[in-house]
N, C-alpha and C positions, 0 to 999 in steps of 0.2 A: 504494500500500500504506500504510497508517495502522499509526502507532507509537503504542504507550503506555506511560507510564510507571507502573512499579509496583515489588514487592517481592516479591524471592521470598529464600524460607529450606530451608538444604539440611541437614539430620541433625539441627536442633536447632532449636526454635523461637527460641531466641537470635541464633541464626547465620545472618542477614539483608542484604542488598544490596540495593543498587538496581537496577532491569532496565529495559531497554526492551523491549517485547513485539511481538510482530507476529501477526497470526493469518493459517493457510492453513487448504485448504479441508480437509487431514486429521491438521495440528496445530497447535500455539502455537509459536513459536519463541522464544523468553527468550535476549536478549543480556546478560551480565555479563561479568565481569573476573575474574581467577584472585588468587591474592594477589601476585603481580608485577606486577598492570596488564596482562596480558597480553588479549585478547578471546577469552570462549569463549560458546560458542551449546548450549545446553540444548533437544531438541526432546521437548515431550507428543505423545503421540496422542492424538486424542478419545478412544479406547474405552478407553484408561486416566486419566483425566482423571475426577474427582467435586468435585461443588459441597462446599463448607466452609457454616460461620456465616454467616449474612444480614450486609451489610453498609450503611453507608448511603452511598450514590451511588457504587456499585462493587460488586466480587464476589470472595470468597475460593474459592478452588480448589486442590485437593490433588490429588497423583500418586499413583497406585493402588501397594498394595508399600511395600519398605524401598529404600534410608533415607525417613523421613521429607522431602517435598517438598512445598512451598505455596507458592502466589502469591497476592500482594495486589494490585486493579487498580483505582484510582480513578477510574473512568470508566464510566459510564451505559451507552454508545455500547458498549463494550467487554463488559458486563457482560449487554446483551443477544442479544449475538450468540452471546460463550459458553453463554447458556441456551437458547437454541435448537438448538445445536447438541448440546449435554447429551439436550436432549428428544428430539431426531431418533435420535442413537443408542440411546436407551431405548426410543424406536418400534420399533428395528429388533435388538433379541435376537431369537436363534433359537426356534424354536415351541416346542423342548425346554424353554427356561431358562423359558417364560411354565407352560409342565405342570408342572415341576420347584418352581417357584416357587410355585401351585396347591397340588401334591398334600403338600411339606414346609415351610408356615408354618416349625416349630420347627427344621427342622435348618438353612434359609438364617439364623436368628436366632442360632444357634452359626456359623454358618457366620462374619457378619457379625462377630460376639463376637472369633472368631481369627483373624480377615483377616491380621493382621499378622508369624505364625507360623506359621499353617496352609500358605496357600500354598507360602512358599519348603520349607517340609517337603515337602508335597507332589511340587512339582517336582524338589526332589532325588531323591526315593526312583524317580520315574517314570526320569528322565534314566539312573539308575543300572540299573534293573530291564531297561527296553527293551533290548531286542535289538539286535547290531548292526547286524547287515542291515536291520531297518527303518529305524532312524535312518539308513543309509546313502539309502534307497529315500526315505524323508522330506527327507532333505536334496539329494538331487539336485532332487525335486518343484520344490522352495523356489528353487534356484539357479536352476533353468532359469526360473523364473517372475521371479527379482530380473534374472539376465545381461542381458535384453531392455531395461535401462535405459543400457546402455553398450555402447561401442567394443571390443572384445577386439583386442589388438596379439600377431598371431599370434607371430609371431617373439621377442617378449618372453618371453612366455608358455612358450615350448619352451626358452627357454635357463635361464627361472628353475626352471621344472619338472626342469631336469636340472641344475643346482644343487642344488636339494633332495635330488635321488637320490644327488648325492656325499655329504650330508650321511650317509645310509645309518641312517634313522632305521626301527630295525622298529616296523612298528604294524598293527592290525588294519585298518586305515580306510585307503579306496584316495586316500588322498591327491592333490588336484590343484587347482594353483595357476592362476591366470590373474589375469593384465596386462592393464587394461581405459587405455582413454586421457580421463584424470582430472587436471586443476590443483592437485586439494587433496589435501596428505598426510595420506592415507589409506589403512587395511589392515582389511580383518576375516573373520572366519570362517564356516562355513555346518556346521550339524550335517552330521556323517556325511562331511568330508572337503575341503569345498572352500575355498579359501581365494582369497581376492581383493584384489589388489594393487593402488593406482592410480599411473598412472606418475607422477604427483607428487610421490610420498614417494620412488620410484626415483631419480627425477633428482634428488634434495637427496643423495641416500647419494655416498660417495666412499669409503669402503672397504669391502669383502667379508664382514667381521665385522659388519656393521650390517645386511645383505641375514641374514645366518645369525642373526644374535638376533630379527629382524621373525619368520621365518620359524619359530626355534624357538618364539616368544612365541604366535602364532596356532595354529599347530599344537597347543599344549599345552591351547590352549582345545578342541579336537576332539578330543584322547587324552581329555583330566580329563571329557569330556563340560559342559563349561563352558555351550557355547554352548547347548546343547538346553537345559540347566536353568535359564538365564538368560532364553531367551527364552519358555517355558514362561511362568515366572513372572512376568513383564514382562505377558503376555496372561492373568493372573490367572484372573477370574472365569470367560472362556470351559474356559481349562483341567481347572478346578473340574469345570463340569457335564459334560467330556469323561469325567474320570476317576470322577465320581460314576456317572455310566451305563458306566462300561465300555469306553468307544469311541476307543481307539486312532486309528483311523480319524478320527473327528472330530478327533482333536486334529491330527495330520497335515493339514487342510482348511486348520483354522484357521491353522497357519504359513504355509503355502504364500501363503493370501492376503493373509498380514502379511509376508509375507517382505522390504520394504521397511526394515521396523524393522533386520534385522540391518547395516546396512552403520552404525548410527549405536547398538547393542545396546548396553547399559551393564551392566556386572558390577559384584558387589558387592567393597570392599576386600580381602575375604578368599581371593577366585577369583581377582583380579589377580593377588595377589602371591603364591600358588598357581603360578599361568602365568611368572610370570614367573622364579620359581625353579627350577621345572621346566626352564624353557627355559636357565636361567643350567647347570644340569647335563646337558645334552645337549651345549651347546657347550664346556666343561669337559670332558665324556668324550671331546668328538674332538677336544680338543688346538685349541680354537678362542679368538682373544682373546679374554675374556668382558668385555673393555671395549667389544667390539658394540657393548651394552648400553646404554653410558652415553652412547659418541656417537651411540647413536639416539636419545635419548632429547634431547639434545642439537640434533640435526634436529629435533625437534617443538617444541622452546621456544621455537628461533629463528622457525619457519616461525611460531609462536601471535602473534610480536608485527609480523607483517604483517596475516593476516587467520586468521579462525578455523579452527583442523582439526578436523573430524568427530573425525579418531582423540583429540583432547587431549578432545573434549567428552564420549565414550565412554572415556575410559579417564585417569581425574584423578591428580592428586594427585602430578607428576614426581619433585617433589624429595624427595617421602619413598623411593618407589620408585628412586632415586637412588642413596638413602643404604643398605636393606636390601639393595641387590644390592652394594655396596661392601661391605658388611662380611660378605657368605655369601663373596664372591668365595676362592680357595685362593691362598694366597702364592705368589712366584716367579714369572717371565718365563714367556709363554706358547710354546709352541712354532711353529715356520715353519707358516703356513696351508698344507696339500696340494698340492700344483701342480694336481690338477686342477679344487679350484674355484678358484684364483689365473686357471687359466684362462679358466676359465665366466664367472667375473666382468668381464675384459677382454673378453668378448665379450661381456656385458650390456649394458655399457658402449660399445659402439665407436660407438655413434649420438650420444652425446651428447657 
């Protein structure tokens, strides 16, 4: 595998690092450092990945969406591999976007004009509009198509699921968790209910309140409808010509067969900490420590300065999210955790 060194810049063209880069065969992966030194891994997709300004012996490339994201790559070798692969996915849009494209010059030229606003409007109003049953019938689609990439640990699985149930969280979304057998601490969510655990971030927890804030934190992405409008918007342009024609259905396709992106889906600052205060008030209402929170949070730093977590690269920024869930937190001693997830937990636990 061939490394390369280059630059990339996250929310502000100022705000620049050094990376080493690696390219696979369906994205870029960009190693950097967090501001502690810590190692975190940034992955593009090709299909959201666009060429920048011509450069000389190298290639500038931008990430499709908000924040603003660019990579600078001094290398020939590098810089041709990224345009061919640029060219192949432009071979390969759908018949629609080539008519669409065809029949409205002017509105893909507004289109272009908004890119940067449109979108995420877009996918909000969609994520909020849909139904839930579809999104439930779309996100099963997705799950069943991502599950086939791992292990599921039956017995994990029924004990975390019934952990959840003590939590006694009413919601419209048939909620269901599975415990997949994973080294790196990692968690995340599936439109319309499913949620996915790797027993890597399990076996770092050592108390019960940190299994209940994971759990309230992903879940709050599946109530706020997080995950559907995040990753809507991540698949951009496809999304666009789904909703410019009407086609529900297409957009449904298109997840299913990106369904890969969600285990590493990136939300914007504003949907985090959204999730995350949500979840900081679910475990508040049932009398749960909401220092969960902190020592999870806490498992992730530590695990960041061994080798990189998916979850730190999907979900940035600890120490601020640190600090707002400290000062939301309600004064005074929390109350004795339930016995029965005191229970649940000791049997999550009894393997390890």
């Amino acid at each position: 595998m061939n490394l390369y060194q280059g630059y990339y810049s996250y929310d502000s063209p100022d705000n620049v690092q050094a990376a080493e880069v690696s390219l696979k065969k369906d994205r870029i992966e960009i190693n950097i450092r967090d501001a502690h030194g810590n190692p975190r891994q940034v992955h593009w997709y090709w299909y959201n990945v666009t060429q920048g300004k011509q450069t000389v012996g190298g290639i500038e490339l931008h990430h499709a969406g908000l924040p603003l994201q660019t990579l600078r790559v001094s290398s020939n070798e590098f810089a041709g591999i990224a345009e061919k692969k640029l060219q192949r996915k432009g071979r390969t849009f759908p018949t629609a976007v080539a008519v669409f494209l065809t029949a409205g010059a002017v509105i893909i030229a507004l289109l272009a004009l908004a890119y940067f606003w449109l979108i995420p409007f877009l996918a909000g109003r969609v994520a909020k509009s849909m139904p839930v049953e579809y999104e439930v019938k779309m996100g099963n689609e997705a799950y069943n198509s991502l599950i086939k990439e791992y292990k599921i640990l039956p017995e994990k699985t029924e004990l975390v699921n019934k952990f959840f149930k003590e939590l006694n969280i009413k919601t419209e979304y048939p909620v269901q968790i599975t415990v997949v057998e994973e080294k790196q601490t990692n968690a995340f969510a599936v439109p319309g209910g499913h949620i996915v655990v790797f027993s890597g971030l399990l076996d770092k927890m050592q108390r019960p309140e940190e299994l209940a804030a994971l759990l309230a934190h992903e879940f709050s992405h599946v109530e706020l409808r997080h995950t559907t409008r995040s990753l809507m918007q991540s698949l951009g342009t496809y999304m666009a010509v789904s909703l410019v024609f009407g086609d529900l259905t297409g957009i449904g396709a298109v997840l299913v067969e990106n369904a890969s992106t969600l285990k590493n889906l990136e939300y914007s600052r504003k949907l985090e900490k959204e999730a995350d205060l949500n979840g900081l008030k679910l475990l508040e209402a049932r009398h749960i420590n909401p220092e969960g929170y902190i020592w999870l949070f806490g498992i992730l730093k530590q695990d960041g300065g061994a080798s990189p977590s998916e979850w730190l690269s999907s979900h940035p920024d600890l120490d601020n999210r640190v600090e707002y869930v400290k000062k939301e937190m309600k004064p005074g001693p929390p109350a004795a955790l339930p016995a029965a997830l005191q229970s649940t937990w000791k049997q999550i636990k009894a393997d390890y």
